[in-house]
C-alpha positions as CSV (number, residue, x, y, z in Angstrom):
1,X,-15.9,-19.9,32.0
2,X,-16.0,-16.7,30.3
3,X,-14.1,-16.4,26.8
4,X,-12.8,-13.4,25.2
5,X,-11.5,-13.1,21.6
6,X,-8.8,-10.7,20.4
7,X,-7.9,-9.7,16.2
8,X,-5.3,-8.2,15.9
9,X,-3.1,-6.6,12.6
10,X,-0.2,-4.8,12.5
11,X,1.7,-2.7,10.7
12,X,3.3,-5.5,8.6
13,X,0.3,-6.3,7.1
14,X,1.3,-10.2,7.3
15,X,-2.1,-11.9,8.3
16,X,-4.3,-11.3,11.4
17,X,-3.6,-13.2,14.6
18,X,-5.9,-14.3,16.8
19,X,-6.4,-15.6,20.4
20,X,-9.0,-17.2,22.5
21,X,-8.6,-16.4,26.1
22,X,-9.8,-16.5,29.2
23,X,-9.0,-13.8,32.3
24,X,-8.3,-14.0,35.9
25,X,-6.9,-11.0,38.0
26,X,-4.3,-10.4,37.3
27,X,-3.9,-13.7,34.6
28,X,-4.2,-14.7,31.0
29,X,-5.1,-18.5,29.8
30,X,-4.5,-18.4,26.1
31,X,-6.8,-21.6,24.9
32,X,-6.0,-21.2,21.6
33,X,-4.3,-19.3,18.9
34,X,-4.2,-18.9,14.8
35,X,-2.9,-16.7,12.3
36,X,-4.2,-16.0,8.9
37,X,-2.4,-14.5,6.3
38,X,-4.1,-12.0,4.2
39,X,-4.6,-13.1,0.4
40,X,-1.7,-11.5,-1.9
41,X,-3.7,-9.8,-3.7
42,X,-5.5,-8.2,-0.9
43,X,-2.1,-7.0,1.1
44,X,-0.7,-5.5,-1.9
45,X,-4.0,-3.2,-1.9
46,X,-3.7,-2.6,2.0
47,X,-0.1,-1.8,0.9
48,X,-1.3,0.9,-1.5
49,X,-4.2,2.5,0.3
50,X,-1.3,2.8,2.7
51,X,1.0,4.9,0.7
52,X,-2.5,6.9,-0.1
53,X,-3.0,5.4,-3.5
54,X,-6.7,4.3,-2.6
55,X,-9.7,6.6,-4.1
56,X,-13.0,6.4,-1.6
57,X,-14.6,3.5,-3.0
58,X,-11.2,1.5,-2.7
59,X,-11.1,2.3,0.8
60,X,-14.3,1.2,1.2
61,X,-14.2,-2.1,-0.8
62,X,-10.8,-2.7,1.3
63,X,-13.1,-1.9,4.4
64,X,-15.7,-4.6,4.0
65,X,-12.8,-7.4,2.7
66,X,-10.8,-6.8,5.8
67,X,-13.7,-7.2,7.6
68,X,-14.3,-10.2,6.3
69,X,-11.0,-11.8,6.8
70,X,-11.1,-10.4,9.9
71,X,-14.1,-12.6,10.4
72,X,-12.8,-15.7,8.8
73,X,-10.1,-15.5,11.0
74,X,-12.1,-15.5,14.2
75,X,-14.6,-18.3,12.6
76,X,-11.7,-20.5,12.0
77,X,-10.6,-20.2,15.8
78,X,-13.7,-21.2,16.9
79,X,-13.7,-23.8,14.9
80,X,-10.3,-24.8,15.7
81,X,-10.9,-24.4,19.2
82,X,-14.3,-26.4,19.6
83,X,-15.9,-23.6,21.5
84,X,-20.0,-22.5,21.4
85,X,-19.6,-18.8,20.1
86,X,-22.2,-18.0,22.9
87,X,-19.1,-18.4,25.4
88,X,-17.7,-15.6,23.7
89,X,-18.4,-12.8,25.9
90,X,-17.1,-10.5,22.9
91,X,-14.3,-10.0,20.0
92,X,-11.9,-7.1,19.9
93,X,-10.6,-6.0,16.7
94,X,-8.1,-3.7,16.5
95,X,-8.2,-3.7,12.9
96,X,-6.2,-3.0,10.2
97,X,-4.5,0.6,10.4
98,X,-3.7,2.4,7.1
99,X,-3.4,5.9,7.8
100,X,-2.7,7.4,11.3
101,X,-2.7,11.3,11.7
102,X,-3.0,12.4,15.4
103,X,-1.6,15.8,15.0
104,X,-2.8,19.2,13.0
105,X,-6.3,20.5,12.8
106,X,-8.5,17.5,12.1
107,X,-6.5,14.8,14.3
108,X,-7.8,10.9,13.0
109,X,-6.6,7.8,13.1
110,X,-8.3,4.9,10.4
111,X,-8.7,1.4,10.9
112,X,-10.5,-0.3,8.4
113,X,-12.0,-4.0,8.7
114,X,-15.5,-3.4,9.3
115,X,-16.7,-4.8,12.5
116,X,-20.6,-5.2,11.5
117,X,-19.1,-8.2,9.5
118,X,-17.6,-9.6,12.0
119,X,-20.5,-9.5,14.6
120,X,-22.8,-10.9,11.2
121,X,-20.5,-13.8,10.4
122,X,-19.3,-14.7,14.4
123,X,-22.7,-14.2,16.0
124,X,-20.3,-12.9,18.7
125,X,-20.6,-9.0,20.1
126,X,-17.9,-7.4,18.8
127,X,-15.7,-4.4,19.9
128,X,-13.8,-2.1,17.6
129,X,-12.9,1.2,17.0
130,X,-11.0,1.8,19.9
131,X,-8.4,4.7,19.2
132,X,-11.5,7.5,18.4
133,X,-12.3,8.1,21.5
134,X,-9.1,8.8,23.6
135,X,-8.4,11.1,19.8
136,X,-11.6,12.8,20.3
137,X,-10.4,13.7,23.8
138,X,-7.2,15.3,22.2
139,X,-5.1,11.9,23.1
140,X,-2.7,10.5,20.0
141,X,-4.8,7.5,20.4
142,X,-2.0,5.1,20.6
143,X,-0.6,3.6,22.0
144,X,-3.3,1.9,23.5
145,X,-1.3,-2.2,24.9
146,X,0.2,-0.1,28.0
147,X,-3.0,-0.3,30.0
148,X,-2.9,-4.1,29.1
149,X,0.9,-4.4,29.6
150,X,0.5,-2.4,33.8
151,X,-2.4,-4.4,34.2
152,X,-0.4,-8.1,33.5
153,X,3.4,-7.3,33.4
154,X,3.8,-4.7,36.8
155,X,5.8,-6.0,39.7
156,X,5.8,-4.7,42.5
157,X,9.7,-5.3,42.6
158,X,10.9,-4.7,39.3
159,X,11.1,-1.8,37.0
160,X,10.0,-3.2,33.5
161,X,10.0,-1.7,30.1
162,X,8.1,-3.8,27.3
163,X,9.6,-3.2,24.0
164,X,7.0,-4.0,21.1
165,X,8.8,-4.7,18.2
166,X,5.8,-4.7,15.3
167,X,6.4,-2.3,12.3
168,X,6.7,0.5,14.4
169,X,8.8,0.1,17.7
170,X,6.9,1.2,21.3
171,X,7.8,0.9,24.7
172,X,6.3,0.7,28.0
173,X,7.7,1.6,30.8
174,X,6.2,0.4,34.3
175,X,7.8,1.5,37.3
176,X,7.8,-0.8,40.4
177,X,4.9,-0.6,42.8
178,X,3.5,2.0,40.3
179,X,5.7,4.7,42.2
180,X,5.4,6.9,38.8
181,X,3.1,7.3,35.8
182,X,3.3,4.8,33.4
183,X,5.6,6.1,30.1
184,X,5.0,4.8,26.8
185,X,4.9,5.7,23.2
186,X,6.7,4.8,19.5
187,X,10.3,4.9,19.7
188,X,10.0,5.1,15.5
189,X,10.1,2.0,13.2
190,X,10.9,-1.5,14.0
191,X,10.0,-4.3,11.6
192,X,8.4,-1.1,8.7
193,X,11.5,0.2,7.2
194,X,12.9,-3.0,7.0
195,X,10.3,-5.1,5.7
196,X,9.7,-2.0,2.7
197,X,13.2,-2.2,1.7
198,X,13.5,-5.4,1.5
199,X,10.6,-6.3,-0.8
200,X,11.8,-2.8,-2.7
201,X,15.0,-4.9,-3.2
202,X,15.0,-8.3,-3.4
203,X,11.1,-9.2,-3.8
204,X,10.4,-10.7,-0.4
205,X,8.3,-9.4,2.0
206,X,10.9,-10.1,4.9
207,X,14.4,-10.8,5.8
208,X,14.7,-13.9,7.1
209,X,16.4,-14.2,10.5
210,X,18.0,-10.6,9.6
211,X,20.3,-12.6,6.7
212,X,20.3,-10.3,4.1
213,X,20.8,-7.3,7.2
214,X,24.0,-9.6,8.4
215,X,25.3,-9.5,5.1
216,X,25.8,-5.2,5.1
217,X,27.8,-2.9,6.8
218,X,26.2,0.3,8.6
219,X,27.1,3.5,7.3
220,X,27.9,6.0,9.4
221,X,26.2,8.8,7.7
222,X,23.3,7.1,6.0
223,X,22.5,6.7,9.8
224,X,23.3,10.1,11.1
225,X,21.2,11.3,8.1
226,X,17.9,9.0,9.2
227,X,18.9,10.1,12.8
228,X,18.0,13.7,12.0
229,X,14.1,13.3,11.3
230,X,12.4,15.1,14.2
231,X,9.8,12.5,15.3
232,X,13.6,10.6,17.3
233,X,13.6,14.1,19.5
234,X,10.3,14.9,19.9
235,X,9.0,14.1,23.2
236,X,6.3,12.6,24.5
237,X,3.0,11.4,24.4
238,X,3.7,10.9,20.6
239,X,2.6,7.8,17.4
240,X,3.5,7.8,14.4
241,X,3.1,5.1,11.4
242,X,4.0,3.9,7.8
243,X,2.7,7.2,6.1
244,X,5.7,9.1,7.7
245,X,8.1,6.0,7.8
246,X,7.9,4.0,4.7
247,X,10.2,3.5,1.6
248,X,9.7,7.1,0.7
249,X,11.5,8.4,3.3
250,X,13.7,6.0,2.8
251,X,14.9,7.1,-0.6
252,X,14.7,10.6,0.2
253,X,17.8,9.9,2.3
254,X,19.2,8.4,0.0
255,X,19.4,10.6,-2.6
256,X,22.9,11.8,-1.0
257,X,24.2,8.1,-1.2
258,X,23.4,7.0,-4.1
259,X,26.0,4.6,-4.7
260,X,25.4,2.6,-1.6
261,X,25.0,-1.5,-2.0
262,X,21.2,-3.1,-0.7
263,X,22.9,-4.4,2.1
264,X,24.5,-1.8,3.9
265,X,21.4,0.2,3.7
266,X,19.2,-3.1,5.3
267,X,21.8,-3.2,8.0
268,X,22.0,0.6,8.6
269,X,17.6,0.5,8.8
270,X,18.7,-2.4,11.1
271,X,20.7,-0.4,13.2
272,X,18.1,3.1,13.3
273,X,15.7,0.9,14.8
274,X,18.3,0.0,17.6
275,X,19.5,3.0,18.2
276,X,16.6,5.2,18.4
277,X,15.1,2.1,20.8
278,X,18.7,2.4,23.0
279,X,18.0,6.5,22.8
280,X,15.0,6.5,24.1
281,X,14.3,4.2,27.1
282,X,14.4,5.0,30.1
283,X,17.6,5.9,32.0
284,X,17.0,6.5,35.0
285,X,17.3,2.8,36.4
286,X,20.0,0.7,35.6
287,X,18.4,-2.4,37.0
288,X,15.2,-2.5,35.1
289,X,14.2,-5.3,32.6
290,X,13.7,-5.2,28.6
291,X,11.0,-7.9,27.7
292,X,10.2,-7.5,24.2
293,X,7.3,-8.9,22.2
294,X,6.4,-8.6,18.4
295,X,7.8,-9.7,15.2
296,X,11.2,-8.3,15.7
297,X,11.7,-10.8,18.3
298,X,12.4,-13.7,15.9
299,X,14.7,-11.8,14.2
300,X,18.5,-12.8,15.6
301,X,20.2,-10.3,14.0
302,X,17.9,-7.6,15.7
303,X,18.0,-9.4,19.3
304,X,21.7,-9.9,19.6
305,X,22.6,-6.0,18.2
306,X,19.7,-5.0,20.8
307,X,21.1,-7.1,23.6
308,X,25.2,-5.7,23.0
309,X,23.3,-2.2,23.1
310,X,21.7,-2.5,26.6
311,X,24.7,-3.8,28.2
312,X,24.3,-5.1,31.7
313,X,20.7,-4.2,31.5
314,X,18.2,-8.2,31.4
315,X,16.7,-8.6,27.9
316,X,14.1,-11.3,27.0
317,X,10.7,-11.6,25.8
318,X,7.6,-11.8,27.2
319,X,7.7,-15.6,27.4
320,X,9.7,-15.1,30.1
321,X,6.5,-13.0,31.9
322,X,4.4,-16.5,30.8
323,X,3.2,-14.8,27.4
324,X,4.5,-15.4,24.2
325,X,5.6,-12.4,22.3
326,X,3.1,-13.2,19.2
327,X,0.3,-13.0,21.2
328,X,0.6,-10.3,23.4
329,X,-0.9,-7.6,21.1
330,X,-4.3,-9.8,20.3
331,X,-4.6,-10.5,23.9
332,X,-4.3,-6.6,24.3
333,X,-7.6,-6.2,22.6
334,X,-9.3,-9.2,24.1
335,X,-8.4,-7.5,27.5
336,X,-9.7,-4.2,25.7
337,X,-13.4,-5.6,24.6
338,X,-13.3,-6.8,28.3
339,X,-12.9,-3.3,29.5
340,X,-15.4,-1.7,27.0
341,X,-18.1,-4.4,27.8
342,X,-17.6,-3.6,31.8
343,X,-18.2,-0.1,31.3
344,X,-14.3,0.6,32.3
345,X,-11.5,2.7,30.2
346,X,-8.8,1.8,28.8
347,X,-6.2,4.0,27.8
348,X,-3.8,5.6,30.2
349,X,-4.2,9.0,29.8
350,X,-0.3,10.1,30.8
351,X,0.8,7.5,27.6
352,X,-2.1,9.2,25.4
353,X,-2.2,12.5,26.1
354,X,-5.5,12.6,25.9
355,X,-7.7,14.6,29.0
356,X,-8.5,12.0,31.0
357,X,-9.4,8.1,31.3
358,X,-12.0,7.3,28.8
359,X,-14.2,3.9,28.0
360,X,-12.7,2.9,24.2
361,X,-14.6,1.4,21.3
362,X,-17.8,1.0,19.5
363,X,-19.9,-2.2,20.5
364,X,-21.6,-4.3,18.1
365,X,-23.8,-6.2,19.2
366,X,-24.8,-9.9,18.3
């Protein structure tokens, strides 16, 4: 049996999960999983290279420790799992993303977490850097799960969306039988603006079960006002990130409600997220199926106000499709390293942008 390894970090900068699989066609056997939380002091410097407060030897100190947690948290899956690293065909690390520019003249997109550490510490061939490439062939470079999510979630009866609920919202959209392109991109933030304000407010890095969201009220024209950026209208193949929707942009809109109380604003952030989600799907088919995945998906609050919004229209996650929603992202870029390693590409072009079908990532060997 072949193994495969997937790291993956997201937008919430919570810890990096990580999955030891194995593949069939189409098929995923998860073997085992873990996720390690990044060291305090270490996310609150992620969290300020972020917001661009990072000089060039921060960034690259931040590049080599994310590396190495990166690698810790692969070692301690081994571990865990009681598997030789030489049955690990190869890691994929997505890294950790803390700036993500795919538009203007110079178009780049920057995960740090140095792979070379990872290969050093794993003895495992490891695969990273996997956005440059579809950028470099004028693609947004994200995102990249929808070849992963037509590759294991298309029917050949159903239409499907997969709705990734991670700091940043993004849906997929697989026709049945593959009678149309595949359609995905960001819908605009998910778990992001949420998770800012909330440590802004009360100190915690989260709201639990969407309490503190439950307790508010949404305001109608805090919302229209958030409604109005752009990014909601613009169409498609389009990514964005924290550097355009963080607590920055929050406060800007709220500088014409300033009298507002913590509450209504975490339930109005709550209900952008749905509604820009709701605004953008798909219309065309009534019958399809949401199956969501992410971080968002243990949120109630989120879940139910999502599932009043779609109606008639079947929402669940992707446990439903036989993969939990934490895992689907890390399996993403196992199935990614797999692709790289064979020689075969994997973005999708018509979700991209970018010019064509191109082999992603940067191998490091063993």
């Amino acid at each position: 049996m072949t193994f495969w390894l997937g790291l993956m970090s997201g937008t919430s900068m919570d810890s990096v999960d990580a999955v030891l699989v194995s593949f069939g066609e189409p098929g995923v056997n998860i073997h085992n999983t873990l996720s390690l939380p990044y060291p305090e002091q270490l996310r609150h410097r992620l969290l300020q290279a972020v917001r661009n407060q990072a000089d060039p030897d921060e960034i690259g100190e931040l590049d080599t420790l994310t590396g190495q947690h990166f690698a810790k948290a692969a070692n301690d899956l081994i571990h865990q799992s009681g598997v030789n690293p030489q049955e690990i065909r190869a890691i994929g690390s997505h890294g950790q993303t803390i700036r993500h520019q795919p538009s203007g003249a110079a178009p780049f997109s920057m995960q740090i977490g140095n792979a070379a550490w990872i290969a050093e510490a794993t003895g495992v061939t490891t695969v990273a850097d996997f956005r440059s490439r579809d950028m470099a062939a004028h693609g947004q470079g994200a995102p990249l799960v929808p070849a992963f999510h037509r590759w294991l979630f298309g029917s050949a009866q159903q239409d499907r969306c997969i709705l990734n609920l991670g700091g940043i919202a993004n849906i997929t959209w697989l026709p049945a039988g593959q009678r149309k392109p595949v359609i995905g991109f960001d819908t605009g933030p998910a778990n992001a603006l949420l998770d800012a304000w909330c440590l802004d407010q009360t100190g915690r890095h989260y709201d639990e079960n969407g309490h503190w969201a439950h307790e508010g009220a949404t305001n109608p024209d805090l919302l229209a006002s958030l409604l109005s950026d752009a990014y909601f209208s613009k169409a498609p193949p389009k990514s964005t990130g924290k550097e355009r929707f963080n607590l920055d942009w929050i406060h800007t809109h709220l500088q014409r409600f300033p009298d507002l109380p913590p509450e209504d604003v975490q339930r109005t952030l709550l209900q952008l997220t749905i509604t820009t989600i709701l605004q953008q799907l798909p219309q065309e088919n009534a019958d399809m199926a949401v199956f969501a995945c992410g971080g968002g998906t243990f949120n109630p609050v989120l879940m139910n106000e999502l599932r009043l919004g779609l109606g008639s229209v079947h929402l669940a996650t992707t446990a439903e499709l036989g993969l939990d929603p934490q895992w689907v992202e890390p399996v993403a870029f196992a199935w990614l390293a797999r692709q790289t390693i064979a020689g075969l590409p994997g973005n999708l072009p018509e979700v991209t942008g970018a010019s064509g079908e191109r082999i992603l990532g940067a191998i490091y060997p063993a």
